[in-house]
C-alpha positions in Angstrom: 27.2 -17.7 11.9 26.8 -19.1 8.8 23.3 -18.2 8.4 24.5 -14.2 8.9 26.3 -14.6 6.6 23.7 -16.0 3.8 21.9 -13.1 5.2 24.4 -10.6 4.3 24.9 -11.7 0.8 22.1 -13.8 -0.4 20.6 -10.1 -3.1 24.1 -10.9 -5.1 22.2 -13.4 -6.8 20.1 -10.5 -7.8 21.6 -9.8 -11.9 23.2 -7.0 -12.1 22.2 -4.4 -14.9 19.8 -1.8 -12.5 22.5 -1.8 -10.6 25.3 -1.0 -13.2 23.3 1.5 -14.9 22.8 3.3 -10.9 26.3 3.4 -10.1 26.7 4.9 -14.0 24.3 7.5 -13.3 26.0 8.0 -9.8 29.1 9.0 -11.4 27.4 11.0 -14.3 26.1 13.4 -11.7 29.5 12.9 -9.7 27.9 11.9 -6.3 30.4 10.7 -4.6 28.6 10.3 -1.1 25.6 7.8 -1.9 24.9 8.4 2.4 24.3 11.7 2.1 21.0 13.2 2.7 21.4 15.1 -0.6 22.2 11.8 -2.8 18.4 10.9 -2.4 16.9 12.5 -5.1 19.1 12.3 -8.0 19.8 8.9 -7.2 15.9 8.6 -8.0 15.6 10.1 -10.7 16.9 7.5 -13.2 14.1 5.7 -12.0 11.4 8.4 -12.6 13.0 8.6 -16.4 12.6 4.5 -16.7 8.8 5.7 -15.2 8.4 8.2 -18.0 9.4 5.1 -20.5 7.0 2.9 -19.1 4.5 5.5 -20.0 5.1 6.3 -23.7 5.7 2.7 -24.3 1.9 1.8 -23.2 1.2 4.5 -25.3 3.1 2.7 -28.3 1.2 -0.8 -27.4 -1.9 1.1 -28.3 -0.6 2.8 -30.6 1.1 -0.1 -32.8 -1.9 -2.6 -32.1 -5.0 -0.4 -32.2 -3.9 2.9 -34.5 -5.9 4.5 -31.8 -4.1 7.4 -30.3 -6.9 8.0 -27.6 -6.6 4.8 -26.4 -2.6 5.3 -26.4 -3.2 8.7 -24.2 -5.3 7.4 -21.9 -3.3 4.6 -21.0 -0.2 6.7 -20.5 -1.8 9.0 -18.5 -2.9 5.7 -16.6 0.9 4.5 -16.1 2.3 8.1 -15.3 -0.4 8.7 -12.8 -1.4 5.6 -11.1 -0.3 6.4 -7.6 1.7 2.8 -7.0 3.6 3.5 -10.3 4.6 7.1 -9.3 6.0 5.4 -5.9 7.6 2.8 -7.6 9.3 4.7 -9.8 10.7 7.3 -7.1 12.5 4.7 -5.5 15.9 3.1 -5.8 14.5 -0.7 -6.9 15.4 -2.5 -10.1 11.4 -2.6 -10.6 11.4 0.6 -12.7 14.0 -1.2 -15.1 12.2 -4.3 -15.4 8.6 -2.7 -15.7 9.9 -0.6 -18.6 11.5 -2.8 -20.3 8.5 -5.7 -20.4 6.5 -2.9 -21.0 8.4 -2.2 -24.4 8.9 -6.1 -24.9 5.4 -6.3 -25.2 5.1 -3.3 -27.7 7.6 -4.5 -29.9 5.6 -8.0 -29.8 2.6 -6.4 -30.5 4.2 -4.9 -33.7 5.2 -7.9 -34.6 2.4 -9.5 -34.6 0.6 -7.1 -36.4 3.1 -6.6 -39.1 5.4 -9.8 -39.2 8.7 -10.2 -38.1 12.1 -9.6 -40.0 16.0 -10.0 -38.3 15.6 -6.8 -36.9 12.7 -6.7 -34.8 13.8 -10.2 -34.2 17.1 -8.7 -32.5 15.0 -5.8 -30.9 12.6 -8.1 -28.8 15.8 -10.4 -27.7 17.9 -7.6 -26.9 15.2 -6.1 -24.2 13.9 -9.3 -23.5 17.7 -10.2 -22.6 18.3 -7.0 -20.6 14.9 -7.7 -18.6 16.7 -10.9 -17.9 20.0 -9.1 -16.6 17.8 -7.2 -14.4 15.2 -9.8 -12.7 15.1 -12.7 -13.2 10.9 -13.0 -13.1 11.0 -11.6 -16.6 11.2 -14.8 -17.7 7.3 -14.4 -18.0 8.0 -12.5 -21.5 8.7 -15.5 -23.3 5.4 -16.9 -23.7 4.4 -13.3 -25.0 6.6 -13.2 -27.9 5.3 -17.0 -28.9 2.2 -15.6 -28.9 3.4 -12.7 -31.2 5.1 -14.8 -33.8 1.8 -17.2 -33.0 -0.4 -14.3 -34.4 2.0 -13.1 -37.1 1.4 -13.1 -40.3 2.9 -16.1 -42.2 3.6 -17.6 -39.1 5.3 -21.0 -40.9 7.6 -18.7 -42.6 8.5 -16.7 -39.4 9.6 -19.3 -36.9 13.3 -19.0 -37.3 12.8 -15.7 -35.9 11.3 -16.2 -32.6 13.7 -18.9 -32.3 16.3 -16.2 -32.3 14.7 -13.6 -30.6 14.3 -16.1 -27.4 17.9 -17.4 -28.3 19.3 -14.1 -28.0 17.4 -13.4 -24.7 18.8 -16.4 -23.3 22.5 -15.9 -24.6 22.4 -12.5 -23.1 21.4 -13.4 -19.6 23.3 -17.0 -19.4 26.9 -15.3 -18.0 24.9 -14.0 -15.3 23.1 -17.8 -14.4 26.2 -19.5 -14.9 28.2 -17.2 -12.7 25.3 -17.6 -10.1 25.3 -21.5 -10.7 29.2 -21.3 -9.6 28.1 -19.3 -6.6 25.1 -20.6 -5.3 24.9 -24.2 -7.1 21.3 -22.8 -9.3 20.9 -20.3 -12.0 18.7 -18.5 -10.2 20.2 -18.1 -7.1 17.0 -19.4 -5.7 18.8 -22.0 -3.2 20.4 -19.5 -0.8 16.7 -17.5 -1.4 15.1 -20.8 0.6 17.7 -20.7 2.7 17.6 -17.5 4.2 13.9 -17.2 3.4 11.8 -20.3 4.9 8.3 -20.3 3.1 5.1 -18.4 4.7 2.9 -21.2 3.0 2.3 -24.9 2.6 0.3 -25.2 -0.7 -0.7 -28.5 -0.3 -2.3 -27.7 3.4 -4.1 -24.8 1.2 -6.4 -27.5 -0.6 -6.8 -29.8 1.9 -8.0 -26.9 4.3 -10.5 -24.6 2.5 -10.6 -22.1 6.2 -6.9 -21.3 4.8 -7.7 -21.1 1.6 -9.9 -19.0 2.0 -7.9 -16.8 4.5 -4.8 -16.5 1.9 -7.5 -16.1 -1.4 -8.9 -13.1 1.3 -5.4 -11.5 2.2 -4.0 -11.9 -1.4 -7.1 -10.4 -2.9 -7.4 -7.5 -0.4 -3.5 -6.5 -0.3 -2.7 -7.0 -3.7 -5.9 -4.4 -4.3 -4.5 -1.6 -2.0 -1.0 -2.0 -3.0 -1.9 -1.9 -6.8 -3.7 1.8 -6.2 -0.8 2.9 -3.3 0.2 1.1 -0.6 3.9 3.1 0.5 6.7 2.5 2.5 7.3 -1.0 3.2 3.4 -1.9 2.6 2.9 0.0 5.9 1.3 3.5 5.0 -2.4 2.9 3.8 -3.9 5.8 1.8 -8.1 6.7 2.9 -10.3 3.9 2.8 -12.3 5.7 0.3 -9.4 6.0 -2.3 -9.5 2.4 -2.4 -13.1 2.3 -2.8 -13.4 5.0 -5.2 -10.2 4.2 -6.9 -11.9 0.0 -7.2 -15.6 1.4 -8.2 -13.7 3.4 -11.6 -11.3 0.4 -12.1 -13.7 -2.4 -11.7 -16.2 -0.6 -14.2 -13.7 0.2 -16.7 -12.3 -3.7 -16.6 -15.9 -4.8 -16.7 -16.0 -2.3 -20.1 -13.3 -4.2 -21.7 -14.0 -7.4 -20.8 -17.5 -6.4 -22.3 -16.2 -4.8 -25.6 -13.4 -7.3 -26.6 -15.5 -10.7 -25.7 -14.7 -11.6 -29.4 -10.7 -10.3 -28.7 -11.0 -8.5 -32.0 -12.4 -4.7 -30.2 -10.9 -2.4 -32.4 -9.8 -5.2 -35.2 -6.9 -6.1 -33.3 -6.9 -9.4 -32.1 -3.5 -10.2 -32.4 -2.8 -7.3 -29.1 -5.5 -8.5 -27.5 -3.8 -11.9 -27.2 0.0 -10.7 -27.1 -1.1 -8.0 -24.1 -3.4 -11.1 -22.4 -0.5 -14.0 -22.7 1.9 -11.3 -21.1 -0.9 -10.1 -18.3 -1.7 -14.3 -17.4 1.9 -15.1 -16.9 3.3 -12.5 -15.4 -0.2 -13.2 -12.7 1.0 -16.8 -13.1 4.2 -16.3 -11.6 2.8 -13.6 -9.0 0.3 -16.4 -7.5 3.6 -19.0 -7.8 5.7 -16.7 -5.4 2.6 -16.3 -2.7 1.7 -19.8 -2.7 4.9 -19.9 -0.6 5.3 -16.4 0.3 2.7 -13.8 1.6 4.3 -10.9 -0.5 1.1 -9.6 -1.8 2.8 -6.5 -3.6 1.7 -5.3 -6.7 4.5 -4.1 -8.1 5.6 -7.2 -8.8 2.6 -7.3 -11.1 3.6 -4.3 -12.6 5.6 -5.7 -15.6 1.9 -6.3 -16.7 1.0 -2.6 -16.3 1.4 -1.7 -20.0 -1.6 -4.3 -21.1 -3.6 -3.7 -18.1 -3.5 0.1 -19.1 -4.5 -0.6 -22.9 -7.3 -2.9 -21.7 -8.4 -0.2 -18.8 -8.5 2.3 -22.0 -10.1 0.6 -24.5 -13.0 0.1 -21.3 -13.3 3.9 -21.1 -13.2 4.8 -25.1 -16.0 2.0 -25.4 -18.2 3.3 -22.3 -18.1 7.1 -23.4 -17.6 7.0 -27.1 -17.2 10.5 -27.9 -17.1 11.6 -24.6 -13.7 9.6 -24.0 -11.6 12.7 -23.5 -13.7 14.1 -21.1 -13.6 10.9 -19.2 -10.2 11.0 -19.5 -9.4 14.3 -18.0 -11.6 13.7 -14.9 -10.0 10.4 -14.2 -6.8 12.4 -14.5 -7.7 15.0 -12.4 -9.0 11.6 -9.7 -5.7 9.9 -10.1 -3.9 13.6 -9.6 -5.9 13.8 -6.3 -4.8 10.2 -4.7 -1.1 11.2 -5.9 -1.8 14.1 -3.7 -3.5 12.7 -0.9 -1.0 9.7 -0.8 2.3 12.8 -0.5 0.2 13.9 2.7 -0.2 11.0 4.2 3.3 9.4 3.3 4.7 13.2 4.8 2.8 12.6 8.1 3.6 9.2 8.2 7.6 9.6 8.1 7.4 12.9 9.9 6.1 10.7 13.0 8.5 8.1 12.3 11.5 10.8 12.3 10.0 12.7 15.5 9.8 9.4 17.6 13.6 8.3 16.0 14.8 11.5 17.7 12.7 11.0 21.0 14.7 7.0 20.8 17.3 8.4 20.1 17.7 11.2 23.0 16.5 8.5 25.4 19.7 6.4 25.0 21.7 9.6 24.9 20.0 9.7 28.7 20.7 6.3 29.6 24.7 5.1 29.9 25.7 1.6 27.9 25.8 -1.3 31.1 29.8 -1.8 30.8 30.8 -5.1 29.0 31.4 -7.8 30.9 35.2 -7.8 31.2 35.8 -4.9 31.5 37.3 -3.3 34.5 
């Protein structure tokens, strides 16, 4: 019994702020049945507008790091259309939040560190990097990224008391959450009544001493993280055409392969200091991704998703350097690709719950059929 009830309310450790801002948004559009069938969609649709932010601010780390507006473009277009993202953001998660919000972290660090810090951008990267806080508590992976900025900033001796505050302020903003979960679950995380609902998939330590299993997990990570990061829907169940993974993994592959190419010195583009702010944010957000499925197999890439802003700028910069001129044109054909696995993923994710609701009626008219045995008892 007690395990049901750890069960029941083990996601309260979960901070609160997606969840504040839903149930403002739910009274906004005065919906006052959250069950009904017509709830769905507007429910969603603060997540589609954190989407949209997630979008604009990749453009802005482009933008603010590179003065390049193609770049910016293309990795907006990258963010709105990548066919994970766009699921993502339709559903009712606190990922959307979080994603956005690193995602602007990271620009506001990359201005930074291209134009030095003052008290006020100082304020702006703790404030967001507080409210990612409040709303998962794995964006504790920004805080290497904004040492890095004020690492790279000009005058960086001069500018210390500044990052000192910005992570100070990140920190006073989420503490009242971790020391109300500390009085709750006895860790500021909440991560003790995690392990005890959720026993681990993994032993790391048999992963090194048996190289069959690690090669199984490196395998399963590898290959699941892949499909889930193009569009993998609906509880990781409905798979989109083999050849959208292949096709999508031939483009992506390339393009990485571009940018690893073009910014070998990290200074494509004169910007070294977004190179590293955008590559410290990428390895530790993959840091803590490879943490959680040394114990878990939870091979989503969404999780990896607060990472999507620099993995766009990096993915653009490979196409601008490839075609050159013909950038645009590249752009609008790998628009028109990523249009096409949107679509194809909508059919498939139709047919797929269209089945799943045709054999939940067929369930259901079965037991309609069939009388309840009478409880024992009962006379």
């Amino acid at each position: 019994m007690h395990v049901h009830r750890a069960e029941a309310g083990y996601e309260f450790h979960q901070p609160p702020l997606f969840y504040f801002l839903e149930a403002g948004w739910s009274k906004l559009l005065r919906i006052d049945n959250l069950q009904s069938p017509h709830a769905g969609l507007p429910l969603r649709a603060l997540n589609v507008l954190f989407g949209c932010g997630t979008a604009v601010g990749a453009f802005f780390i482009a933008w603010w790091g590179l003065g390049r507006r193609d770049v910016g473009l293309f990795a907006a277009t990258f963010c709105a259309l990548l066919p994970m993202e766009c699921a993502v953001s339709g559903a009712i998660s606190n990922d959307p939040l979080l994603i956005v919000l690193s995602t602007w972290v990271v620009a506001a660090c990359v201005r930074v560190a291209t134009r030095g810090w003052d008290v006020k951008r100082a304020a702006l990267i703790g404030a967001l990097a507080g409210l990612a806080l409040l709303t998962k508590s794995s964006a504790i992976a920004l805080l290497p990224a904004i040492v890095a900025a004020w690492w790279v900033a000009p005058e960086r001796r001069l500018n210390g008391r500044w990052v000192v505050g910005a992570i100070a302020l990140a920190l006073l903003i989420a503490a009242p959450w971790w020391i109300r979960n500390l009085a709750v679950y006895g860790d500021p995380l909440g991560q003790r009544i995690f392990l005890q609902v959720f026993k681990p998939d993994v032993d790391p330590g048999s992963l090194l001493t048996h190289p069959h299993a690690l090669g199984r997990w490196f395998l399963i990570l590898a290959k699941m993280t892949g499909c889930s990061f193009v569009g993998q829907f609906g509880y990781m169940h409905i798979l989109l055409p083999t050849a959208v993974y292949v096709a999508a993994w031939a483009v992506l592959g390339w393009l990485a392969y571009r940018w690893a190419r073009a910014s070998r010195a990290w200074n494509w583009g004169n910007a070294r200091p977004m190179h590293l702010v955008c590559a410290v944010e990428a390895l530790a957000v993959l840091a803590t991704y490879i943490a959680f499925n040394l114990e878990y197999v939870q091979p989503q890439a969404r999780y990896f998703f607060p990472a999507l802003g620099p993995i766009s700028v990096a993915l653009a910069i490979g196409l601008v350097d490839w075609l050159g001129p013909r950038a645009r044109t590249g752009a609008a054909v790998f628009a028109v690709g990523l249009f096409a696995a949107d679509a194809c993923g909508l059919i498939v994710a139709k047919a797929v719950f269209r089945q799943n609701i045709s054999d939940y009626a067929v369930i259901r008219a079965a037991r309609a059929r069939v009388p309840e045995p009478p409880m024992e008892g009962n006379h």
